[in-house]
C-alpha positions, 0 to 999 in steps of 0.5 A, a space after each residue: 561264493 562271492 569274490 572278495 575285495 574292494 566292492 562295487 557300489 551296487 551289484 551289477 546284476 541289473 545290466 547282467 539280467 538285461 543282457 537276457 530278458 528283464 522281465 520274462 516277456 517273450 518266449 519263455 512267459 507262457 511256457 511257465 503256465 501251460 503244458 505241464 502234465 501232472 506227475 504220478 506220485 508212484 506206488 504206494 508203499 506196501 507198509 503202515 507206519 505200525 508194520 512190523 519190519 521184516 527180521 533183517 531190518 533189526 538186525 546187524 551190528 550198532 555202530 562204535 560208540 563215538 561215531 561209528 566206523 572210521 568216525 574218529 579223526 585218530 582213525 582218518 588216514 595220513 594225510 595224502 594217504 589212501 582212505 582207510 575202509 571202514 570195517 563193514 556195517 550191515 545196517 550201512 550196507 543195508 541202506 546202501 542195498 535197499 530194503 529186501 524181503 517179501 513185499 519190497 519189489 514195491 520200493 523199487 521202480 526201475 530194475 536196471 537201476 539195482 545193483 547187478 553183478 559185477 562183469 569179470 574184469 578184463 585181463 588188462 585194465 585199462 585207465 579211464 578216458 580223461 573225461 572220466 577224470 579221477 577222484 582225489 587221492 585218499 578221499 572216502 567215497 564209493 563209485 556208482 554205476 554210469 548214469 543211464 545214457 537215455 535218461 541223461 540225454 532226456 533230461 539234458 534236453 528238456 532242461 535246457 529248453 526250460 531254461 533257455 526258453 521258459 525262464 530265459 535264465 542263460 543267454 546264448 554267450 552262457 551256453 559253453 557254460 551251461 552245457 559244461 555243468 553237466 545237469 543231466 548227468 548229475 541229477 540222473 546220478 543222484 536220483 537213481 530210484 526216481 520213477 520217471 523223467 518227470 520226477 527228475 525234472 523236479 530236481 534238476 530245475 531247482 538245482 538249475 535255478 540255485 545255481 542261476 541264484 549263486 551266480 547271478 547274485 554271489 558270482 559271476 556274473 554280476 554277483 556282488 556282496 553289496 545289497 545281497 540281502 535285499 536281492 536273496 529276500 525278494 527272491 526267496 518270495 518266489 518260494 514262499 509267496 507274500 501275502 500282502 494287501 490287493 493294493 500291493 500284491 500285483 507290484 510284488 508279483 511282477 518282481 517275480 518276473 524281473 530278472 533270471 534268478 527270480 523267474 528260475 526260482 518261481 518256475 522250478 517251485 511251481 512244478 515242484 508244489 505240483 508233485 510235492 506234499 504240502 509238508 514237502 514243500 515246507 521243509 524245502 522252503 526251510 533248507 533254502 532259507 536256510 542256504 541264503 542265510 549261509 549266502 549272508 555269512 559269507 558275504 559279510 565276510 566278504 565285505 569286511 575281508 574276514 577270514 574266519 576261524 575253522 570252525 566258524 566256516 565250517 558252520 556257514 556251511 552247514 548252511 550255505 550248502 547242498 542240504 536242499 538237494 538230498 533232502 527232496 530225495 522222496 518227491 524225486 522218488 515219488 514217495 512221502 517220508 512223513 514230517 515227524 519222521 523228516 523232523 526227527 532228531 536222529 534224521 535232522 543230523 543225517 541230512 545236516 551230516 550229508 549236507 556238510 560232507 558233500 559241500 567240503 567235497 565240494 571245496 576239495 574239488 573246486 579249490 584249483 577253479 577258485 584259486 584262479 578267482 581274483 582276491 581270496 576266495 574261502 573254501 575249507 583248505 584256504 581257512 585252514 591254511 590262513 587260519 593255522 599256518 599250513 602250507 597249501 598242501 598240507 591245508 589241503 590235505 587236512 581237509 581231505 580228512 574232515 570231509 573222510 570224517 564228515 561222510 564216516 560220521 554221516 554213514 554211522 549216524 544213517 545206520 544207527 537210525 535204521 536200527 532204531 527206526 526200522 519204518 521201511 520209509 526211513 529206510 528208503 529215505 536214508 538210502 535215497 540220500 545216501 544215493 544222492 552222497 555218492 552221485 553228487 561225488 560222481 559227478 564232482 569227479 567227473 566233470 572235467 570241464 568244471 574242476 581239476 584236481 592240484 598237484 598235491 600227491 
């Protein structure tokens, strides 16, 4: 996000992006065009659209009327309290497990990555390394297996080498930084159905080159509020191409390469189209646009040093959020939920819902690291705070509970769409972005080097 304050005239991305290639000429220019294997797209799914669902698919108990289990704000715990367990729900706990039953072993790719019994516990427990950090006191989430080691060094490796290499998107005095971030582990946690490496890779340089994008153009490393519209339009070409004249159409490609932000954006998209559906595409192309304009919002805010109202900044981050990440779930998987099942109402609200959890998480997490930023810096406890009078703890606190809100409303709705749209591709893609929830708190939690938690309990 953005800092607030007194802005610069213009941005000062352009001496940022020279400090590391203006115009990808070098190492990196070929690599962007040769050497990609194409990616397999896994097997196919063992049910048409008009397969009858085995019986377990629609049974179970419906959610609660007004939001499911634990949906209601009344039912959130006392703040600083632990977070109450919501009673069970077989249709949640369903999509959690994954689909089941004769002509489903399809669905999965990787055994290792299914759930296995649990290890007897050890006489005496010991607390976790530092490094493991630990998740905020009363936040509703459910912990996920250690991602797998061979996986998070493979991707590690290879998403460096894209990015240091091929897109030239971090200079080497950016490597401490990069390597903080923790990519690998994060898109392996998210990703546990992904049936290859390759398939995580998809992810893992659209994430890369988001974050390239954030910071180079809305923080810190040369972001600036001031001309952000123009910089987020150009680089929202190298996701959805211009079609232009023949006169103008090679001064329009050659901004392509201009700097790190546009060369990261042009690259993952590439290899992303070559595995993606015509209809996955779109819908991605959609939920970034979606994401620069919640970019713009906050930016204005920025500019005119205005702190919105609660729910005007929970709004802007219904899109200036993670949506574009969960909701590639089945390219990564390797699989097609088809567009009139992805664009149903009912699916629309579990990726907006999952989208709205993940990023207050998100603010919950981040909120010691913002804190340390110069100006106000908006996340959700510091709205709250400003906007209602709280003190920082309690502020922070309240935001606990709507995120507990956000992810109880989020696991109701998934599980109302399972029991009325049993098709197993709903089923899988539902899980999919309930996997993507819980990796994406994994890896917030985790990551030590990135955040820490306040001293509120």
């Amino acid at each position: 996000m953005p800092v607030p304050g007194p802005s610069p005239a213009q941005s000062s991305l352009p001496a940022a992006a020279a400090r590391f290639g203006t115009h990808g000429h070098g190492r990196g220019a070929d690599a962007a065009t040769v050497g990609r294997p194409a990616l397999s797209t896994g097997p196919a799914l063992p049910f048409g659209p008009a397969a009858a669902p085995p019986a377990h698919l629609v049974t179970g108990t419906p959610p609660a009327p007004g939001g499911g289990p634990g949906g209601d704000l009344a039912a959130a715990p006392a703040r600083g309290a632990a977070a109450a367990t919501p009673a069970p729900n077989p249709a949640l706990e369903r999509i959690r497990r994954g689909p089941s039953g004769l002509g489903t072993d399809g669905l999965y790719f990787f055994t290792p990555h299914r759930a296995q019994p649990a290890a007897p516990a050890p006489e005496a427990p010991q607390p976790p390394p530092a490094a493991q950090g630990r998740p905020i006191p009363g936040l509703y989430h459910h912990p996920v297996p250690e991602p797998d080691p061979a996986r998070v060094a493979e991707v590690s490796r290879r998403i460096k080498r894209w990015a240091v290499d091929e897109v030239e998107a971090y200079p080497p005095e950016w490597e401490d930084q990069f390597d903080g971030f923790s990519v690998g582990r994060y898109m392996v946690a998210c990703h546990p159905d992904a049936p290859t490496v390759d398939h995580l890779m998809i992810a893992t340089r659209l994430m890369v080159a988001e974050n390239v994008v954030d910071d180079c153009y809305c923080e810190d490393h040369g972001g600036s509020p001031v001309g952000l519209g123009g910089r987020l339009l150009l680089a929202h070409t190298a996701l959805d191409p211009v079609h232009t004249t023949a006169e103008y159409e090679p001064a329009w490609a050659e901004t392509l390469l201009s700097d790190a932000p546009r060369r990261s954006y042009r690259s993952a998209m590439e290899y992303f189209t070559r595995a993606a559906t015509p209809s996955q595409a779109d819908r991605y192309r959609h939920d970034m646009a979606r994401l620069h304009l919640g970019y713009l919002a906050e930016a204005a805010w920025s500019e005119t040093k205005y702190v919105p109202e609660v729910s005007e900044y929970l709004a802007m981050r219904q899109f200036n959020n993670f949506r574009p990440c969960p909701t590639i779930t089945d390219t990564v998987g390797g699989y097609e939920l088809p567009a009139e099942l992805h664009a149903m109402p009912a699916m629309q609200q579990v990726i907006a819902l999952a989208g709205n959890a993940t990023t207050i998480a998100n603010d919950l997490y981040s909120y010691t690291k913002e804190l340390e930023s110069p100006g106000l810096h908006l996340n959700l406890p510091v709205v709250i705070a400003e906007r209602e009078g709280l003190s920082h703890k309690e502020a922070y606190l309240k935001a606990v509970e709507i995120h507990n809100e956000l992810m109880h409303a989020f696991e109701a709705a998934a599980a109302e769409l399972a029991l009325s749209c049993p098709d197993p591709r709903v089923v899988r893609f539902l899980r999919g972005v309930a996997a993507w929830v819980d990796g994406n708190h994994y890896w917030h939690q985790t990551n030590t080097y990135r955040y820490s938690l306040p001293d509120f309990w």
